[in-house]
N, C-alpha and C positions, 0 to 999 in steps of 0.2 A: 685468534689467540685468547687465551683465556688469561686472569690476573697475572697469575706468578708468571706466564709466559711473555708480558707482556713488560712486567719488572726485570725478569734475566732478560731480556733484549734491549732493554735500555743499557743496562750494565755491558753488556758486549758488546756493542755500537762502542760506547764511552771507551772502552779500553781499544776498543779498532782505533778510533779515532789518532789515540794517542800514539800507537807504534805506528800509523801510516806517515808519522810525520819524520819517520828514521829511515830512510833507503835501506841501511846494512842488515836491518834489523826483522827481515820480512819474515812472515812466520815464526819468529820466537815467543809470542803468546801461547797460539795453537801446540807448538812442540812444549812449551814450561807444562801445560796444560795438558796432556797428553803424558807426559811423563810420569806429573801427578799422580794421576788416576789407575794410567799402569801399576805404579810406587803402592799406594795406597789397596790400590786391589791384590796384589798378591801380599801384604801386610797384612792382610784378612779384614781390614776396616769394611763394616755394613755401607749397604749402596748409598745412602743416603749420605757421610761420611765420605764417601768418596766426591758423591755429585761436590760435596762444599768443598771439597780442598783442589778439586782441579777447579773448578771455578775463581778461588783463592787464585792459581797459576796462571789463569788467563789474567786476574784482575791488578796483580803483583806491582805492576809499574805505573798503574796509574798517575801516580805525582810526579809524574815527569814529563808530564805537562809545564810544565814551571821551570823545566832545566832549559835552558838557551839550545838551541843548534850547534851553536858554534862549540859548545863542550860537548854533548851529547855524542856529536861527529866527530870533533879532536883528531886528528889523525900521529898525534902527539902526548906524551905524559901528563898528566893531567896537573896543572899546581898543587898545591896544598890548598889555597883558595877556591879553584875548580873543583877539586874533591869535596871541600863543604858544602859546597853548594848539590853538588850529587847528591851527598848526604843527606838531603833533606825530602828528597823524592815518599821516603818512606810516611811521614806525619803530614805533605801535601794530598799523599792520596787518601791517607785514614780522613782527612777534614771532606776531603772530595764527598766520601760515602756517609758520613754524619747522617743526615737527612732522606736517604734512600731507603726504603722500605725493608730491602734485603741487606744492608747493610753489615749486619750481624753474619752472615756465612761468608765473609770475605773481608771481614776486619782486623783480624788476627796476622793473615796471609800477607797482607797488605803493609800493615805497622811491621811486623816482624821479621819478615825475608832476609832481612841482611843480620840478625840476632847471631852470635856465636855460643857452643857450649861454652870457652874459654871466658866468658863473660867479656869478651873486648868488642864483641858488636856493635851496632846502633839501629836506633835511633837511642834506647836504654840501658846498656848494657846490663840484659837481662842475665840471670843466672839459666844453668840448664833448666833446672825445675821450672821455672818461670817460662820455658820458650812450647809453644803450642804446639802441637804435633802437625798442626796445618804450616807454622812455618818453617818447623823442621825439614818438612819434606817441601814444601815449595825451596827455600834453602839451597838443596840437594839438586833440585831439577834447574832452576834458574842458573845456577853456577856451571852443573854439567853442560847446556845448551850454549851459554856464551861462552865456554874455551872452544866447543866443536863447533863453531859457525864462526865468519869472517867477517869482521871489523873493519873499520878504515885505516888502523895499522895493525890489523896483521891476517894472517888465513887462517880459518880454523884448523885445530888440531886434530890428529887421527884418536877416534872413541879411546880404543887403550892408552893413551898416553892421557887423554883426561880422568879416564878411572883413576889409572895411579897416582893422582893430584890430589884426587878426591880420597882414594888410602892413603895418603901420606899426613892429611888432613883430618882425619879422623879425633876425636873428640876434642878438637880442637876449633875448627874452621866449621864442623860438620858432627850431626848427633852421631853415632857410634852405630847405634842398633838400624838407623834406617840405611844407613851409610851402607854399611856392610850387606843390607840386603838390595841397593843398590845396586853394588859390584855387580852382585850376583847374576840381577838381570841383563847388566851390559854384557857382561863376562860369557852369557849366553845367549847373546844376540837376540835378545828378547826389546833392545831397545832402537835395534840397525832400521826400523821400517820408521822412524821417526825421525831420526839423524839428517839432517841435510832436507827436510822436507816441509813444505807448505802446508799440505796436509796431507790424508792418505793418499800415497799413488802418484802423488805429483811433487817431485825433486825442485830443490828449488836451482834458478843457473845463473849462470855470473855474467855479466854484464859485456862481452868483446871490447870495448872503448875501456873501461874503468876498473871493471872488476867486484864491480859491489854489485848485490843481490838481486835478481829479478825474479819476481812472482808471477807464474801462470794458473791463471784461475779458469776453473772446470771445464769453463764453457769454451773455453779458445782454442782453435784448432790450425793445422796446420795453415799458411796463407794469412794467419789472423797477425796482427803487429802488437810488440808490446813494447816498453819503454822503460828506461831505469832511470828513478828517479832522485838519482846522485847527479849524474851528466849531463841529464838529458837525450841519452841518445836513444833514438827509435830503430828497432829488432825486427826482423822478421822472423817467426816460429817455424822451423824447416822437420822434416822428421827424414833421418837419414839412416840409412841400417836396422832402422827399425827403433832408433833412439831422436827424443827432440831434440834437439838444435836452434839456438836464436845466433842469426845473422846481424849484423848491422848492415843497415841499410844505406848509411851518410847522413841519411836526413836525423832532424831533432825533436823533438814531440811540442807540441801547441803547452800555453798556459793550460787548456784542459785539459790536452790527454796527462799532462806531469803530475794535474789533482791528487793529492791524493784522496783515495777513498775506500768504503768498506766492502768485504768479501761477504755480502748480506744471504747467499747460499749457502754460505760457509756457519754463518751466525746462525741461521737457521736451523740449520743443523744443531749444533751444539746448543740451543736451546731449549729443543725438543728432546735430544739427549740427558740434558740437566734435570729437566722438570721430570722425566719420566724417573730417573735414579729418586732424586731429591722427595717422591710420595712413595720410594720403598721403606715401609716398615724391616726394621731388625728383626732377623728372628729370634725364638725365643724358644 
């Protein structure tokens, strides 16, 4: 690995780290992050503008690190107390990245995510002119991925029914202009290969014991075992009809196999993906 590649894998390690510690939450980096970049490339932003705002989308949650488990997972409304403390996820992760070399392509993203045009956002209630185009569109992506994905209380919803959440919302909750060309892309299933997904090609599946999320990474084949790490219960990967399938098995998984840990083929990828956009020149 050369510098910058060496700098963007610290950064996505760091942010792996932190959603490996949410069971419900498997692949909701990679999809913010993906959505991103989708968003952003058909908005015509130059590649290198792109590489920074899906990277923005992977790096978004960072400070929540510092949120407890036991809110994070809540399977209940969250206090007005719990909610502060939420709240504060956005200025944990900006202080995270202070000191980081790249810091700058993913600071914006990071502080500003939960910003509203309406100026009621936070961490500042910024005004529109004030709110980044990087966390406009992260914004956008992060809210559409967690109505369509399932929670500890509740299932995700069907794509159309969080579009129209997301129009209803509109220069309000959400910029207008990116909003709208949002729609557009769900509207024509230009967004359906990311929905419900780990990453390309591989779905993510719920759990038979519980229900919360389980992640199969590339390398795992049928006969292979995997483990959710809400319950603990250990899966066996079956392929039937020609579709995967996880079994539960009875058994429960060791302190190790429950680790959580990083999809480092997965970061690898998206690394070499970044650096490559991130040394395009705009044309001119």
């Amino acid at each position: 690995m050369n510098e910058l590649e060496h700098l963007l894998n610290s950064l996505f390690i760091m942010a792996s780290m932190v959603e490996a510690r949410d069971p419900y939450t498997g692949g909701h980096l990679w999809r913010v992050s993906q959505f991103c970049r989708i968003l952003a490339e058909h908005g015509g932003l130059p590649p290198n503008q792109v590489a920074r705002i899906s990277l923005g989308g992977f790096l978004h949650d960072l400070g929540k690190i510092a949120v407890p488990d036991a809110i994070l997972n809540k399977p209940d409304r969250l206090t007005d107390g719990e909610y502060e403390i939420i709240k504060t996820h956005p200025d944990v992760g900006r202080r995270l990245l202070i000191d980081h070399p790249l810091a700058a392509l993913a600071e914006s993203a990071v502080f500003a995510h939960h910003e509203r045009p309406d100026g009621t956002g936070y961490p500042q209630q910024l005004s529109p002119e004030q709110i980044s185009v990087d966390a406009r569109i992260v914004s956008i992506c992060d809210a559409f991925d967690a109505m369509t994905s399932t929670r500890p209380y509740r299932k995700g919803m069907p794509i159309q029914k969080a579009l129209d959440i997301i129009r209803d919302n509109l220069g309000t909750q959400f910029d207008t202009g990116w909003g709208k060309l949002f729609l557009g892309l769900g509207e024509t299933g230009k967004l359906d290969h990311v929905v419900g997904h780990s990453e390309l090609g591989i779905p993510l599946h719920d759990c038979p014991m519980c229900g919360a999320s389980i992640v199969i990474r590339r390398h795992q084949h049928e006969g292979d075992h995997a483990y959710c790490r809400a319950c603990g219960a250990e899966t066996s990967i079956r392929v039937v009809n020609g579709k995967t399938v996880l079994e539960a098995t009875g058994q429960r998984g060791t302190p190790a196999q429950l680790e959580p840990d990083v999809d480092t083929d997965l970061v690898r990828e998206l690394v070499k993906e970044s650096t490559f956009l991130l040394n395009q020149q705009p044309s001119t």
